[in-house]
C-alpha positions in Angstrom: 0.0 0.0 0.0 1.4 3.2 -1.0 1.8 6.3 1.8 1.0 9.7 0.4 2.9 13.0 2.1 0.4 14.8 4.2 -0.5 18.5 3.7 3.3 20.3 3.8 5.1 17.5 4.4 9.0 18.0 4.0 10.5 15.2 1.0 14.0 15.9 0.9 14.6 19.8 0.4 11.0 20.4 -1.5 7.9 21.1 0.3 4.6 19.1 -0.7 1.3 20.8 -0.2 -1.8 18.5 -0.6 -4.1 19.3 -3.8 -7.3 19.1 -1.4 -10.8 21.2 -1.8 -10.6 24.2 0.1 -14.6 25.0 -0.7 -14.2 28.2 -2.9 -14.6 27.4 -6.6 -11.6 28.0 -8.5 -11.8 29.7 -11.8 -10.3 29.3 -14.6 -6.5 30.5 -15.8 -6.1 33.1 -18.9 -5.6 30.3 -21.6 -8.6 28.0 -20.2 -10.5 31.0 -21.0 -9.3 31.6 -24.4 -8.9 27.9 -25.6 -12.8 27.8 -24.5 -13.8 31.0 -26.4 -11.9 29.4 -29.5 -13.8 26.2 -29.0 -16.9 28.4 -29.6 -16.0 30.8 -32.0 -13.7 28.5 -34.5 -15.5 25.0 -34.8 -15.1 24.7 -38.1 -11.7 25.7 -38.9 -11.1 23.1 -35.9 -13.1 20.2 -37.5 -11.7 21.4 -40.9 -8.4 20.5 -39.9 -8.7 17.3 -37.7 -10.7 16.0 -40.7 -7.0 17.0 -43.1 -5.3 15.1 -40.2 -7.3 12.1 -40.2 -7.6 12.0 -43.9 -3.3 12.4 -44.2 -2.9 9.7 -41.2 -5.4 7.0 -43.1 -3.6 7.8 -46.0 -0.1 7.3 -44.5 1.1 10.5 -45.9 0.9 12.4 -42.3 3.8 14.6 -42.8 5.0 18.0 -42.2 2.9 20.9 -43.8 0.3 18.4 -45.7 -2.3 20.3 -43.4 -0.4 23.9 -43.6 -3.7 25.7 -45.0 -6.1 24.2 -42.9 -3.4 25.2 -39.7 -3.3 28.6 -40.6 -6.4 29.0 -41.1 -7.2 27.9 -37.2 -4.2 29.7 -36.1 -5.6 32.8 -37.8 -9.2 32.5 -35.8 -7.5 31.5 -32.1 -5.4 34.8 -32.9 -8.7 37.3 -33.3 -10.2 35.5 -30.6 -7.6 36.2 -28.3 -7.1 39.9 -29.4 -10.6 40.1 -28.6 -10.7 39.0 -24.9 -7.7 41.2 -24.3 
């Protein structure tokens, strides 16, 4: 059976502090936000290029820059989103 290190328990020279719920609701980070606002706003660039992917891996022919249109194009949306939310 394996031990886990209590709340700040001392392991060598690093401190380990428990990951438990301290009953507030945390929110999310910066990039959660953004990647979820993407998710929204860019589905079809998204599906666009994870069909290219699929298509190129069945294929055998997944290499480097076989999906470089499709890419750009979802680079091109996650940019404007995130100039958006800032």
């Amino acid at each position: 059976m394996t031990v886990l290190p209590t709340a700040n328990a001392l392991v060598g020279r690093q401190q380990i502090r428990s990951f438990g719920t301290t009953g507030r609701v945390q929110q999310p980070n910066k990039l959660t936000r953004y990647f979820q606002q993407m998710k929204e706003t860019c589905p079809d660039r998204i599906r666009s290029y994870a069909k290219c992917v699929v298509q190129a891996e069945s294929a055998g022919a997944l290499n480097k820059g076989v999906c470089e249109q499709e890419f750009a194009q979802v680079k091109a949306c996650f940019r404007q989103v995130r100039r958006q939310q800032e």
